[in-house]
C-alpha positions as CSV (number, residue, x, y, z in Angstrom):
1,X,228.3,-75.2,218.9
2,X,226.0,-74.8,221.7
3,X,224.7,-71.6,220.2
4,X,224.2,-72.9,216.6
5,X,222.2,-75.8,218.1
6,X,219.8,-73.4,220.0
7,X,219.3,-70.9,217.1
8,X,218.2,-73.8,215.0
9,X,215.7,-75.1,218.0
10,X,214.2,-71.6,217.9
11,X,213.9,-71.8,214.2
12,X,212.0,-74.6,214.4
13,X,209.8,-74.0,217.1
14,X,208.8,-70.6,215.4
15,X,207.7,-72.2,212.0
16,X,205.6,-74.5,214.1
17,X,204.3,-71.7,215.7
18,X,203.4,-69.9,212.4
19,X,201.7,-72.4,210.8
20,X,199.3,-73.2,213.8
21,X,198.2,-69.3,213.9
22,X,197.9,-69.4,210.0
23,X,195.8,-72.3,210.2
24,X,193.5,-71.1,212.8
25,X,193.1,-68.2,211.1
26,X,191.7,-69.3,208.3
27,X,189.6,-72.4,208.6
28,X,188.1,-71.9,204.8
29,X,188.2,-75.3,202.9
30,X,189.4,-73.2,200.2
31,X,192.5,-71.9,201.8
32,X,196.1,-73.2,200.4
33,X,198.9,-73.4,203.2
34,X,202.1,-73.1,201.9
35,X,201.1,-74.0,198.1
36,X,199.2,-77.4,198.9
37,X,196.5,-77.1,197.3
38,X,193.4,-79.7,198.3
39,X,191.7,-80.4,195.3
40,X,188.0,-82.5,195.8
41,X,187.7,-85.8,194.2
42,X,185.6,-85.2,191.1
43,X,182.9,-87.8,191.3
44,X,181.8,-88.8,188.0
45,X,178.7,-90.8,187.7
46,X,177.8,-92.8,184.7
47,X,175.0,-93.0,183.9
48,X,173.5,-95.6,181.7
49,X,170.3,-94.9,179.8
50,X,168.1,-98.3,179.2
51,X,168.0,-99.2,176.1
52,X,164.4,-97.4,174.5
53,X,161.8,-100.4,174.5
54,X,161.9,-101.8,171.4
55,X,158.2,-102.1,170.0
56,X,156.7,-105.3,170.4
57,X,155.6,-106.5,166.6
58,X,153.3,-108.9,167.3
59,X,151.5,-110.9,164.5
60,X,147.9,-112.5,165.0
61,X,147.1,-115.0,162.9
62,X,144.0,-115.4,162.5
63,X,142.9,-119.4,161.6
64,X,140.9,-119.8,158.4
65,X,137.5,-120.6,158.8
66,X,136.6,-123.2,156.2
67,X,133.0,-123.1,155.6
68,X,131.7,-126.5,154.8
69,X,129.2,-126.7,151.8
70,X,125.6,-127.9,152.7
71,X,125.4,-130.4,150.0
72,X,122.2,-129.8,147.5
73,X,119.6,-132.4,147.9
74,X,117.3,-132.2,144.4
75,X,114.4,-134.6,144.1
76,X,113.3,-134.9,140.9
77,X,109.7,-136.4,140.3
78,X,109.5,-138.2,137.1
79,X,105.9,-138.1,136.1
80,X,104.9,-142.0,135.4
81,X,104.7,-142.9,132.0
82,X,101.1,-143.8,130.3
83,X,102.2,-144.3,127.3
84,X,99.9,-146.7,125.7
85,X,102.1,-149.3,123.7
86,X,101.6,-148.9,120.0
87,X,98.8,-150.8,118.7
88,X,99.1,-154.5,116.8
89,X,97.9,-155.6,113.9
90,X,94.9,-157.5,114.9
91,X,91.5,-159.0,113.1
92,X,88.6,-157.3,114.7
93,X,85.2,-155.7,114.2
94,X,85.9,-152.1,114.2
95,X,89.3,-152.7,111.5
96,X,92.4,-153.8,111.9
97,X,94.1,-152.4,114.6
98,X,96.9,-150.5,113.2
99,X,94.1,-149.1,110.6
100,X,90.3,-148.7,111.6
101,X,87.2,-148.4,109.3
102,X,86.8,-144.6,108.1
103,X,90.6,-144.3,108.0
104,X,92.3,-142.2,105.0
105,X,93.4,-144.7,102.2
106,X,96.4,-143.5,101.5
107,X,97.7,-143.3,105.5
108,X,96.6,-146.8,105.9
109,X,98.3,-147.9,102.7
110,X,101.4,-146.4,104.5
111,X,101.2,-148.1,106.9
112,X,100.5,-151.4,105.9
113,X,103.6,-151.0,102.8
114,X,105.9,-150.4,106.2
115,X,105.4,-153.5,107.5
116,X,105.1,-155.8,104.3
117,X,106.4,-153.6,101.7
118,X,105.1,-152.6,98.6
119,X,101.8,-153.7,97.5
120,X,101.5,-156.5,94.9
121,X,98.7,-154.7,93.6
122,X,97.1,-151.0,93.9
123,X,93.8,-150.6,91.7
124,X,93.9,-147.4,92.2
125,X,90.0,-146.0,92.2
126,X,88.3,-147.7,90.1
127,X,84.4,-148.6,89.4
128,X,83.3,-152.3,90.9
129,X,79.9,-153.0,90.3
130,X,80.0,-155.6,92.9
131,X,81.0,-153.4,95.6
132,X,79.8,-150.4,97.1
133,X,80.4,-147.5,95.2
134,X,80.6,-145.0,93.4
135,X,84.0,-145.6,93.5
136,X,86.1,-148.6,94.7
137,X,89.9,-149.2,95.4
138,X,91.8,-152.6,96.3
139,X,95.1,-152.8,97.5
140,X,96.9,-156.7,98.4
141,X,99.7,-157.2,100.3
142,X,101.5,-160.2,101.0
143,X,103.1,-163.5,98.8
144,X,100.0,-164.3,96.7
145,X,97.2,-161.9,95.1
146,X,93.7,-161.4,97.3
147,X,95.7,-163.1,100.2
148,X,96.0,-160.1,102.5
149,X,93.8,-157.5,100.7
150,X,92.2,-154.1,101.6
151,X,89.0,-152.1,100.3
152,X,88.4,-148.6,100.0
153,X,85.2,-146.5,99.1
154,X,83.9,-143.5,98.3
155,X,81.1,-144.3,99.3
156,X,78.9,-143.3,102.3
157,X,80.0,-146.3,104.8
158,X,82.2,-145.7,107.5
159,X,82.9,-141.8,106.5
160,X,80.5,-139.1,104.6
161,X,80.0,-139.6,100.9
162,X,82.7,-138.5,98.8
163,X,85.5,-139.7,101.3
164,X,88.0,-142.2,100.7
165,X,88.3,-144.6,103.5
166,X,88.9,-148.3,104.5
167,X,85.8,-150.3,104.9
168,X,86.8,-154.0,104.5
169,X,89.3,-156.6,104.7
170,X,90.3,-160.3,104.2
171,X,93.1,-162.5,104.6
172,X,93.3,-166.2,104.0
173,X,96.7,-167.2,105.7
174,X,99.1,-167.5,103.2
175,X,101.1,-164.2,104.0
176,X,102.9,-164.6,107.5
177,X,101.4,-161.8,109.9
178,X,102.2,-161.3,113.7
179,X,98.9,-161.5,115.9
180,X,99.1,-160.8,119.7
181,X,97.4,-164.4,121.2
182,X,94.7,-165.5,121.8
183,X,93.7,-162.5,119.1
184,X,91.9,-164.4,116.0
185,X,93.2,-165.3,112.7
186,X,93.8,-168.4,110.7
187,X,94.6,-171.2,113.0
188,X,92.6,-170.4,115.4
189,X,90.3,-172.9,117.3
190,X,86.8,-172.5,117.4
191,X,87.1,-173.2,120.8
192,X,89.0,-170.2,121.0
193,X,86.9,-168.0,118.7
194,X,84.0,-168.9,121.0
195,X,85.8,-167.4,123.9
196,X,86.8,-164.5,122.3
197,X,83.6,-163.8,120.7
198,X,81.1,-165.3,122.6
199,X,77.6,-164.3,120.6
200,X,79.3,-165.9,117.1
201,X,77.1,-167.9,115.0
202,X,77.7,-170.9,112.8
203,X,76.1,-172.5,109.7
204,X,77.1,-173.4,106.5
205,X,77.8,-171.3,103.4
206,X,75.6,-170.8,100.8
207,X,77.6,-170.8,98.0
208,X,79.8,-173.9,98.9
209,X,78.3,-176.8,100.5
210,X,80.2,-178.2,103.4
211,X,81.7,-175.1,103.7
212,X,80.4,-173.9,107.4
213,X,80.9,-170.0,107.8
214,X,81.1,-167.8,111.2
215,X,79.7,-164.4,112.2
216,X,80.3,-161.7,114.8
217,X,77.7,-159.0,114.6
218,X,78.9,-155.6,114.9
219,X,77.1,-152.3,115.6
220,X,76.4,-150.8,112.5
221,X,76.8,-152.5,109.0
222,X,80.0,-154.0,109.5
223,X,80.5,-158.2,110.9
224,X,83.2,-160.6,111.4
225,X,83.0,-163.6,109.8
226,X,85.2,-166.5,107.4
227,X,85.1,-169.8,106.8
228,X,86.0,-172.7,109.4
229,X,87.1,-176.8,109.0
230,X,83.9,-177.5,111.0
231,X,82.4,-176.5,114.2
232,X,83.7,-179.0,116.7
233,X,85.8,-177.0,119.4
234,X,89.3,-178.1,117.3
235,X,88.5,-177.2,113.9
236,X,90.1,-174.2,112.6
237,X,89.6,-170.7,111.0
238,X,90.4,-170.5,107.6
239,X,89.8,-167.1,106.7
240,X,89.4,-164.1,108.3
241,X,87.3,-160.9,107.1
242,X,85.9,-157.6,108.6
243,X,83.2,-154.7,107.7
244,X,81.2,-154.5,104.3
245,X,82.0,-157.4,101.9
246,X,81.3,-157.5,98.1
247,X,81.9,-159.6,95.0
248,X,85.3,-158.6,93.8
């Protein structure tokens, strides 16, 4: 028993003994003693890529720029009006206003038929001994015959021979007619036809005693003149009538 027990001691010691020279012997990292084998840790990295930058969309708005309109000043000049009011019917020297010695018959005619109507009467041209000639028209307006009348010639008066024009006029109040004050017609004061026609002259008429007449000279041929009440400042005209009388 003895002997068994030291046999195995010696066994023992002498595998201790070859495993010391084996590893001395070979000090290689890659040597394998008795089928161990060393195997190195495998290091595994991970590595993890950052994500690629995404690109940056960026959106500039830009502000609209509202542009105020200048506002348009126009200035307009409106030339001043000298538009002489249309003339009146009136009793003077040189006619009648609306209608003037020389005028065309039939234009004054016209005229005269717009603002009384038709004529009462037209003569048409006609030979008046009484009258200056050669040839002689009369034309009345108004209510009543020779109340409101005109005369026309051919004669060489206020236009060249041979041309029919206006050359006279009367009117002895009966027809109403529209007279721009203090103009004259019947009614009026002497007072006032002094004033308006300072150089008149009074006196009394041939033909009909008692009867006192007034005259405004014109230049030329042509006069003013009709018969009054009297000559005292508050008598009254009583007819009115203008350029070249005659006997008709």
């Amino acid at each position: 028993m003895v002997e068994t027990g030291g046999s195995f001691k010696k066994l023992t010691v002498g595998l201790a003994l070859m495993l010391f020279i084996a590893a001395c012997g070979d000090d290689s990292s890659g040597s394998t003693i008795f089928g161990t084998s060393t195997t190195a840790a495998s290091s595994t990295t991970s590595t993890t890529a950052a994500p690629a930058p995404t690109a940056s969309s960026t959106t500039t708005t830009v502000a609209a720029t509202t542009t105020a309109a200048v506002p348009t000043t126009t200035t307009t000049t409106v030339a001043p009006t000298t538009t002489a009011p249309p003339p009146s019917l009136s009793f003077e020297t040189g006619g009648l206003g609306i209608a003037q010695f020389g005028d065309d018959d039939d234009a004054v005619v016209a005229t005269f038929t717009a603002l009384f109507g038709p004529p009462l009467r037209d003569t048409g041209w006609i030979e008046e001994v009484l009258c200056p000639g050669p040839l002689n028209r009369f034309v009345d307006f108004g209510v009543v015959l020779f109340d409101f009348q005109l005369m026309f010639t051919t004669g060489d008066l206020f236009s060249p021979a041979g041309v029919e024009h206006l050359y006279s006029y009367r009117y002895n109040g009966a027809t109403p007619v529209t007279i721009n004050p203090p103009d004259l017609t019947v009614g009026t004061k002497v007072s006032e036809l002094q004033a308006l026609h300072p150089g008149v002259v009074f006196q009394e008429n041939p033909f009909l005693p008692g009867v006192m007449d007034y005259f405004v000279a014109a230049p030329g041929s042509a006069q003013l003149y009709g018969q009054l009440t009297g000559v005292n400042p508050g008598d009254l005209v009583t007819s009115v009538q203008g350029g070249i009388g005659c006997g008709e």
